[in-house]
C-alpha distance (Angstrom), angle and dihedral (degrees) to the residues before:
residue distance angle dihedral
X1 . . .
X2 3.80 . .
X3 3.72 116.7 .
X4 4.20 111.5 -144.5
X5 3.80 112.1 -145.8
X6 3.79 108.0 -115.0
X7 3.85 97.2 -138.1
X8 4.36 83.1 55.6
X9 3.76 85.9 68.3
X10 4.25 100.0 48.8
X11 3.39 125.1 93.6
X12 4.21 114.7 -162.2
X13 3.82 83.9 -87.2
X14 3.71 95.5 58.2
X15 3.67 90.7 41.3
X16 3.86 101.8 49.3
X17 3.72 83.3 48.1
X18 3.94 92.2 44.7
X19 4.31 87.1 46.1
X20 4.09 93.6 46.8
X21 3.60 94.8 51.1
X22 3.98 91.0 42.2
X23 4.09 83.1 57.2
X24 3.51 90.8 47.0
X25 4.32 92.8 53.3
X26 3.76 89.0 45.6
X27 3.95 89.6 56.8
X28 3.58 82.2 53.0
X29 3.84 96.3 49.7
X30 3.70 84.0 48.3
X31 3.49 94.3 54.8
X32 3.80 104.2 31.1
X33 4.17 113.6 55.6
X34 4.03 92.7 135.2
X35 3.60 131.6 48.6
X36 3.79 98.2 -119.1
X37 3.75 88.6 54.4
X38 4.14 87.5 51.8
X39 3.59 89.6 47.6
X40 4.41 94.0 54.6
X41 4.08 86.8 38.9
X42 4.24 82.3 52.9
X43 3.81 98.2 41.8
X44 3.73 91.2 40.7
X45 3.96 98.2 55.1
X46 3.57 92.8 39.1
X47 3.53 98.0 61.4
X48 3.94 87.9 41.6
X49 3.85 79.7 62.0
X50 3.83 100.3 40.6
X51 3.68 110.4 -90.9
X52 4.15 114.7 143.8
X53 3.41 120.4 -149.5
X54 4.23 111.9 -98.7
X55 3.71 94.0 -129.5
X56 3.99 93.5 42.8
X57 4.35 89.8 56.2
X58 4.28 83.0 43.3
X59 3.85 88.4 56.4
X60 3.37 96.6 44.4
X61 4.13 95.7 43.0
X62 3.72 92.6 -122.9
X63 3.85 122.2 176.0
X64 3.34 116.0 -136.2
X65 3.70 118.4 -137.1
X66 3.75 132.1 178.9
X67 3.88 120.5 -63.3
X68 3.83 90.9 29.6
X69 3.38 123.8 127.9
X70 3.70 132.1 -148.0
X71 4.28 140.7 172.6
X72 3.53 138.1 -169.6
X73 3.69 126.3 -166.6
X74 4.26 126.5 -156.2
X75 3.74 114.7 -149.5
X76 3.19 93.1 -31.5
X77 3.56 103.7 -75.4
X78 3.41 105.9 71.7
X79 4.44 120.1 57.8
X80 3.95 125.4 173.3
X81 4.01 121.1 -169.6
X82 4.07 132.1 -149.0
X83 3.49 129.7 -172.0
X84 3.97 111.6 -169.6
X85 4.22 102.0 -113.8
X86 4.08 111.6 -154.6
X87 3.64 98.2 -113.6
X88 4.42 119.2 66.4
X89 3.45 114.2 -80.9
X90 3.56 92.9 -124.0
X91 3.37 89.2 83.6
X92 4.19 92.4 69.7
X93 3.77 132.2 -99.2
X94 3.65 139.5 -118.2
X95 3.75 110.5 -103.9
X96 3.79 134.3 -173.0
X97 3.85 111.7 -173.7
X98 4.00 121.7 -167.0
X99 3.80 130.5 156.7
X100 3.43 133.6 -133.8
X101 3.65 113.0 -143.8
X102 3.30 133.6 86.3
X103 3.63 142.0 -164.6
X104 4.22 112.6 -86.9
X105 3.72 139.7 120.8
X106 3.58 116.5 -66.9
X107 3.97 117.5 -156.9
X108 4.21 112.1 -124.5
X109 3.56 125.7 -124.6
X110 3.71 93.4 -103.8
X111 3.66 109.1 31.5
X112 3.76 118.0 129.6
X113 3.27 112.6 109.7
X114 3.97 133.7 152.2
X115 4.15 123.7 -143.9
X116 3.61 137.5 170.6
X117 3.80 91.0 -10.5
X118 3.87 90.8 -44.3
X119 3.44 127.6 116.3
X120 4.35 118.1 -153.0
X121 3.31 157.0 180.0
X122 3.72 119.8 -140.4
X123 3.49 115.2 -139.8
X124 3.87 140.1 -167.8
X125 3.52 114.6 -141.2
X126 4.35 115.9 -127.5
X127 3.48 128.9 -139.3
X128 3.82 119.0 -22.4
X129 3.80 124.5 -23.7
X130 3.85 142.1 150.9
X131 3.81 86.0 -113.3
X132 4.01 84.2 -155.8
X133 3.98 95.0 65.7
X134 4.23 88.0 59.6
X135 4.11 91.9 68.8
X136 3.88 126.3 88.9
X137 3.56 94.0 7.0
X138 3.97 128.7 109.3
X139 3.68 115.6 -99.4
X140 3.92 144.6 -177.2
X141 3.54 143.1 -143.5
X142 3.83 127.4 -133.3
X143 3.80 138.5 156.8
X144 3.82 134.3 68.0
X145 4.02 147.8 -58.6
X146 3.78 118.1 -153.3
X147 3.90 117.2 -150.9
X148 3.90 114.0 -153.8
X149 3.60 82.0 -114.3
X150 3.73 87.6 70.0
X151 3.91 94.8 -115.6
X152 3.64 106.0 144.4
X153 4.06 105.8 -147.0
X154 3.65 103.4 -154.3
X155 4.63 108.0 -142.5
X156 3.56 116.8 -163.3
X157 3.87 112.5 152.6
X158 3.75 131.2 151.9
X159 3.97 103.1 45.9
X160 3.75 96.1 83.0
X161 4.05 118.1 83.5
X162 3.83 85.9 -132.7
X163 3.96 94.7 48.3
X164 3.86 120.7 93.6
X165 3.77 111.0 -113.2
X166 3.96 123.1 -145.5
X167 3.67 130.7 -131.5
X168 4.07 139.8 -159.5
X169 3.87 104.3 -139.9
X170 4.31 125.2 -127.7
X171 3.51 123.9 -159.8
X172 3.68 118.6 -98.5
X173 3.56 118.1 -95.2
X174 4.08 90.5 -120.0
X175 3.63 91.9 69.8
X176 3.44 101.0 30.5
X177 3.71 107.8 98.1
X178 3.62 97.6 109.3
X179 3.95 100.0 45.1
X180 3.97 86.0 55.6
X181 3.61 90.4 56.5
X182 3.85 80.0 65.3
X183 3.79 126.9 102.8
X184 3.73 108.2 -111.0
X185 3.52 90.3 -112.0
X186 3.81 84.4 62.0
X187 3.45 111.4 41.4
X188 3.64 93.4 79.4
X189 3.97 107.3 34.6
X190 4.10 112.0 -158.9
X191 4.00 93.9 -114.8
X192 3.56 94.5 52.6
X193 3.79 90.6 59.5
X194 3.57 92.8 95.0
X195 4.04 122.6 148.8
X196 3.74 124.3 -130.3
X197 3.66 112.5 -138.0
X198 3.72 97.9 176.0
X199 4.30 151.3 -22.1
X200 3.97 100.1 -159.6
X201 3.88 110.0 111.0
X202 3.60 98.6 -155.7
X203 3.75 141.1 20.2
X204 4.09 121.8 -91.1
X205 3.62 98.8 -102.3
X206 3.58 107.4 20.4
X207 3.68 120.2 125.6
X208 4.04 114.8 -103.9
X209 3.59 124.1 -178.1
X210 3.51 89.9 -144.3
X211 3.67 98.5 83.9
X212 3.62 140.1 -159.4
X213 3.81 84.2 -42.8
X214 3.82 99.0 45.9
X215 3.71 94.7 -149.1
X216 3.94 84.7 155.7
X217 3.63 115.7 126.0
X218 3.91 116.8 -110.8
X219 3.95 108.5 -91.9
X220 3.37 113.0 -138.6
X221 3.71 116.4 -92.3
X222 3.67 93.5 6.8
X223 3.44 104.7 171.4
X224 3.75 99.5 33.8
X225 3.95 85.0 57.7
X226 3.86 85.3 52.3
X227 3.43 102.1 50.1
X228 3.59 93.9 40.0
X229 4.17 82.1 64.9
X230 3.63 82.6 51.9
X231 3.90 97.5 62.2
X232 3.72 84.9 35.0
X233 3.89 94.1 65.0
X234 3.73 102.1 25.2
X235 3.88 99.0 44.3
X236 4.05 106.9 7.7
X237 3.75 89.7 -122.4
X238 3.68 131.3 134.7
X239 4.05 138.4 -153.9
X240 4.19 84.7 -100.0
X241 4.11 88.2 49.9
X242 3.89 88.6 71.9
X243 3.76 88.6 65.2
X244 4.14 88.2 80.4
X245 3.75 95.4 24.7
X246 3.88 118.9 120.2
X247 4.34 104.2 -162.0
X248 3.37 131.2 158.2
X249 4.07 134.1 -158.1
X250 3.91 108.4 -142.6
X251 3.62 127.9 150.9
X252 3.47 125.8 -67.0
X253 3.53 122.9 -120.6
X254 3.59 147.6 35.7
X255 4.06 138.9 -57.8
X256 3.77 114.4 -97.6
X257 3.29 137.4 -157.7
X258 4.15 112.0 -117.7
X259 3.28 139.3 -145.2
X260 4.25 128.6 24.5
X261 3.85 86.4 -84.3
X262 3.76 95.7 46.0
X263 3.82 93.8 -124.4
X264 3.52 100.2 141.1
X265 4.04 139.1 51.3
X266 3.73 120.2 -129.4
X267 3.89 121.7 -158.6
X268 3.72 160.2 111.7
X269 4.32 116.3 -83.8
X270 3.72 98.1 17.2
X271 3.88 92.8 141.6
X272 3.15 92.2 85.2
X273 3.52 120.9 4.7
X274 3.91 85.2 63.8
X275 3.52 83.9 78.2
X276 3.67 104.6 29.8
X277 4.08 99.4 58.2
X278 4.32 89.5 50.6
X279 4.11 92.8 44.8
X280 3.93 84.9 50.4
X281 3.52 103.7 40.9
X282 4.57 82.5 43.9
X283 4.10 80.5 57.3
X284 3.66 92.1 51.6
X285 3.51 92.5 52.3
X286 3.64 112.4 42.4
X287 3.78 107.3 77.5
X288 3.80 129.4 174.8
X289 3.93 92.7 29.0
X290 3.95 113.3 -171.7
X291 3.72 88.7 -145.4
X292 3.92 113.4 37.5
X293 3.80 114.1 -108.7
X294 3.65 136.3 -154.1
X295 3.50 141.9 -166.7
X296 4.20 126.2 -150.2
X297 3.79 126.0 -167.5
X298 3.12 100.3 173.3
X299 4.34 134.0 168.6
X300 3.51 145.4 -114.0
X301 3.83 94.5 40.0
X302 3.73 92.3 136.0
X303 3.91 92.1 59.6
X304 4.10 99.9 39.8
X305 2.98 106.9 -78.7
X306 3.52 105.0 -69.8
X307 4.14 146.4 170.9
X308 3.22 126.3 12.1
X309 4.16 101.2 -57.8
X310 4.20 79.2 58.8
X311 3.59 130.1 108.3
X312 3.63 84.3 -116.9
X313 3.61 92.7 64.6
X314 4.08 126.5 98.8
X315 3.51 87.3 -116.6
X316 4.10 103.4 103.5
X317 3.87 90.7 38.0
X318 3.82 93.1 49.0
X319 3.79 92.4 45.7
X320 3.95 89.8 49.9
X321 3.76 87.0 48.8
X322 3.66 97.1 50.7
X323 4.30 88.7 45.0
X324 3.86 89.0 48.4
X325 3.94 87.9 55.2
X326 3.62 90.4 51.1
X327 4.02 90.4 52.3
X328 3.72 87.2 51.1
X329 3.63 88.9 -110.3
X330 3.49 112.6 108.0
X331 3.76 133.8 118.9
X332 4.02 127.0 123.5
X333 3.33 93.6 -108.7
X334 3.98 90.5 51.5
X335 4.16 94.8 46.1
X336 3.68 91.1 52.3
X337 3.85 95.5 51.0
X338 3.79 81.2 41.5
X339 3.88 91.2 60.9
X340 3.81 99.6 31.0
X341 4.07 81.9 60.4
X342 4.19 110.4 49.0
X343 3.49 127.9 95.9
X344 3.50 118.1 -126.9
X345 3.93 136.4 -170.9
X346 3.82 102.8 -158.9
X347 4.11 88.2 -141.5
X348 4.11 99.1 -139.9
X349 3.61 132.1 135.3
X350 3.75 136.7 -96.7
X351 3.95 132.2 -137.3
X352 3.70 110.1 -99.6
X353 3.80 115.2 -130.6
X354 3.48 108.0 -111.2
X355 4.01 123.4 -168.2
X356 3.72 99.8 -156.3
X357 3.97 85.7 56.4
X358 3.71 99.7 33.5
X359 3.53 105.4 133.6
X360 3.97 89.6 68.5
X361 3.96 87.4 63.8
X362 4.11 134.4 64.1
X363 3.77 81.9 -133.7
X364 4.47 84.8 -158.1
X365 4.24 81.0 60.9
X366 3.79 100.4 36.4
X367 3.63 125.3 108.6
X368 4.10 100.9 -120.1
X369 4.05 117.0 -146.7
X370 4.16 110.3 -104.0
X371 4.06 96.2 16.2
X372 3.84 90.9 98.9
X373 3.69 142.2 -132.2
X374 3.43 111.8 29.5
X375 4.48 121.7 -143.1
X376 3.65 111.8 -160.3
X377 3.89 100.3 -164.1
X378 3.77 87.8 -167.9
X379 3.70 139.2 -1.7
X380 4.18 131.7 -172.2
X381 3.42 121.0 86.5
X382 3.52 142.6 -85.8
X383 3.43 115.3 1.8
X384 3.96 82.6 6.3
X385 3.59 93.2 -80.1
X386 3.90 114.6 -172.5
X387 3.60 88.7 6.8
X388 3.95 131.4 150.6
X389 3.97 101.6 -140.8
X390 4.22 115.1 -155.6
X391 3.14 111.0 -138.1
X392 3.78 123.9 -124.1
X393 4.10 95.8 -110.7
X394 3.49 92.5 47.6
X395 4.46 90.8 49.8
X396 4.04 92.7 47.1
X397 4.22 90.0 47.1
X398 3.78 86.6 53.7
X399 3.56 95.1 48.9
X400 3.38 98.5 48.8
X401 4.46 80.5 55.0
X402 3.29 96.0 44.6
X403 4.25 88.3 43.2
X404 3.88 91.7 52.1
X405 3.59 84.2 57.7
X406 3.80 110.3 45.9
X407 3.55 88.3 -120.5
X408 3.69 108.4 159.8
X409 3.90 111.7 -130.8
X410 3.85 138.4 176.7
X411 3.64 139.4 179.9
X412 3.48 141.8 -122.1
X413 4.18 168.2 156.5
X414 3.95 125.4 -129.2
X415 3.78 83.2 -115.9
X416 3.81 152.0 -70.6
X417 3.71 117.5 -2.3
X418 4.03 116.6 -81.6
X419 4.20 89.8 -5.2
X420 3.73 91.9 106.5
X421 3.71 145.6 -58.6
X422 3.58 145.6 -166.2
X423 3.53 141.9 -159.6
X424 3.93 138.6 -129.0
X425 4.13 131.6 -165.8
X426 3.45 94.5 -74.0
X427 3.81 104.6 99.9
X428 3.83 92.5 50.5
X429 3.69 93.0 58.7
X430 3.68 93.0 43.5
X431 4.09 85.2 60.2
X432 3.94 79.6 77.7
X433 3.67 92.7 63.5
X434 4.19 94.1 -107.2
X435 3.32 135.7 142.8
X436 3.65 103.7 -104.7
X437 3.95 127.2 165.1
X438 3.78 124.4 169.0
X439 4.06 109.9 -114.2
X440 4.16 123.4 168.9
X441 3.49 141.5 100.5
X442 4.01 140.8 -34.6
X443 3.80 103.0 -113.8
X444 4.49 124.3 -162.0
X445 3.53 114.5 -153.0
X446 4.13 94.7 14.7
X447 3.91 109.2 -159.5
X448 3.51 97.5 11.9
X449 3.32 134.1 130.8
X450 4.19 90.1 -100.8
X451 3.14 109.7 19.6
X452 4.17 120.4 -163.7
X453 3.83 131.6 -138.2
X454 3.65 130.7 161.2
X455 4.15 125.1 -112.8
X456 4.14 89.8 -136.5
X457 3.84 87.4 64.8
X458 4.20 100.4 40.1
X459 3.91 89.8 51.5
X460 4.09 87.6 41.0
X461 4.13 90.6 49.0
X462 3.85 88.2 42.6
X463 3.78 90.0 57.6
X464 3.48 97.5 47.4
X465 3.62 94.9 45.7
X466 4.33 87.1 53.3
X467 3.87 80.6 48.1
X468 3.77 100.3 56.9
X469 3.77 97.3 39.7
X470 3.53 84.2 54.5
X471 3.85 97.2 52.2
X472 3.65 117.6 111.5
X473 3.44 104.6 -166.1
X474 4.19 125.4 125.9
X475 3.43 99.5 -168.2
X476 3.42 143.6 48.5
């Protein structure tokens, strides 16, 4: 089947809508590298657009009614959105499902530590990265320290051009014949991926007794002491704070456009914010739904799934339960009919084609860069192990949505037969009996540092998602 080129299909309408809401999504990228920080940039613009907070309408014994529009957020990392449809919700609702981590660096519980004149942070790397691309690169640290006081000290350093950035070190290519002899899953093991956060033993204006001369011996753990004064005064944190801290090491910087004709995005945490900012700003915009819609971003995607901020939690079945007893429509039996009825697109990304790499793809069933929204029928690997499977009803009745609404679609695998896989949220929403299919964007350079999509295919997923939510249909 012939793939049409998305950009063929835009007039300069299309594409100065297509470019402003591409500017918008990088603001977002630039704001949003953690999944705390995507949770306040959530909570924030829903309530700007008239969302109440689920527990606030359960204090106050609210009944929910149609067009109203409620959200409930899980440890702060994990948010799901309702808006009340017109017809019962026992008949199912539209669902688009994202998550909002992303592979990085996250700093352990014990992990300051000073060595040959360096002061670090050890790290343990999350979810699955080339642990090679992480070195020799600037980086930044985001995220949270708890004090036992229950202060929450909020750490963001490295995004702003006057903030220090930190750095993993490589070995010099002089003395590096024996690490290239490596694998490539070797040359960079995961404990040596340590940052360095400073070399000064003292503080600039501190008194020393060493003098001008600085004839002083070395006290021990100089520069850890120093730095620990640093956090000290700057944050009021000590070395026992990072026992309750949650912070991550991502790259520093911000998302660029690519390419002379500005066709692409370039930036840290595509996969899966990609999809996350378009199935948010598609639940902002479709009011009055007949069939009530919801939106999950939800965490730990990158690692299975996990905990309780995971899509395997209870969380989005005991929010629906709580929001069916404020609509007067609760009872078990009704919330599992209820789930065994919606629709869902499990928003996730798709494998980009790429040419230099081609014999890793069926290029006929890869998802190709600027052809738009991307269906994954199936995911896993090998013989589609731990795969959600979309059925073929389900496929033709979103084709004939996505048809009605000159949304430009293609299809697609992860990649070549047995070579890899990987899976998404799919198959733990399909446990409920839903229709579930995985639908998002063709991503270059997946779990990277920068990752690469194209505009064409954001603004083309974006429709589509506004198009399904929309969709009144029962039956398929």
């Amino acid at each position: 089947m012939e793939r049409i080129n998305v950009w063929d299909t835009y007039d300069l309408k299309l594409q100065k809508k297509c470019d402003d809401f591409c500017a918008s999504y990088m603001q977002f990228l630039n704001t949003c590298k953690t999944e705390r920080e995507c949770v306040d940039y959530f909570v924030n613009a829903a309530e700007e657009a008239g969302y109440i907070e689920l527990s606030r309408a359960i204090e106050e014994k609210r009944t929910l009614k149609s067009g109203d529009r409620v959200y409930a957020v899980w440890m702060n990392k994990s948010v799901v959105l309702f808006e009340i449809g017109k017809g019962p919700m026992e008949q199912g609702l539209n669902i688009l499902g994202a998550h909002i981590d992303s592979p990085r660096l996250d700093i352990k519980q014990n992990p300051m530590y000073e060595d040959g004149g360096f002061c670090y942070l050890d790290t343990h790397y999350y979810g699955g990265i080339k642990k090679y691309q992480y070195v020799a690169m600037p980086l930044a640290i985001h995220g949270v320290v708890v004090k036992k006081n229950g202060e929450t000290v909020i750490v963001n350093v490295g995004e702003d051009p006057d903030d220090p950035v930190f750095f993993v070190s490589d070995l010099l290519i002089h003395l590096s014949q024996e690490q290239l002899q490596k694998k490539a899953s070797e040359v960079i093991e995961g404990e040596k991926l340590d940052v360095i956060i400073g070399n000064m033993p003292l503080e600039i204006g501190a008194d020393s007794e060493a003098g001008s001369k600085g004839k002083k011996p070395a006290e021990k753990d100089a520069v850890k002491k120093a730095l620990l004064s640093v956090l000290s005064r700057e944050y009021g944190i000590g070395e026992e704070d990072f026992e309750s801290a949650e912070l991550e090491v991502v790259p520093a910087g911000q998302a660029r456009e690519a390419g002379f004709d500005r066709s692409m995005i370039l930036a840290y945490g595509q996969d899966d914010r990609v999809c996350a900012y378009p199935s948010f700003e598609a639940m902002l915009k479709v009011r009055h739904p007949a069939r009530t819609t919801c939106c999950l971003l939800v965490d730990k995607e990158e690692i299975g799934s996990v905990g309780a901020t995971g899509m395997r939690s209870r969380f989005f079945e005991n929010a629906l339960a709580e929001v069916m007893e404020l609509t007067g429509q609760y009872s078990e039996l009704k919330l599992r009919r209820t789930l065994a009825n919606c629709c869902m697109l499990s928003s996730d990304v798709s494998s980009a084609f790429d040419p230099m790499f081609a014999s890793s793809f069926d290029p006929k069933n890869a998802a190709h860069m600027g052809c738009g929204m991307v269906f994954n029928k199936f995911t896993g690997s090998r013989g589609k192990s731990g795969s959600n499977d979309a059925n073929a009803e389900y496929i033709a009745h979103l084709r004939e949505i996505f048809d009605r609404h000159d949304i430009r679609t293609q299809t697609a695998e992860l990649g070549r037969v047995d070579l890899g896989g990987g899976g998404t949220i799919a198959y733990i929403l399909s446990l409920y009996g839903m229709s579930v299919i995985d639908c998002g964007v063709a991503v270059l350079n997946m779990h990277a540092p920068y990752e690469a999509t194209g505009k064409a295919d954001i603004y083309e997923t974006y429709r589509g998602y506004r198009a399904f939510l929309a969709d009144a249909s029962l039956k398929y």
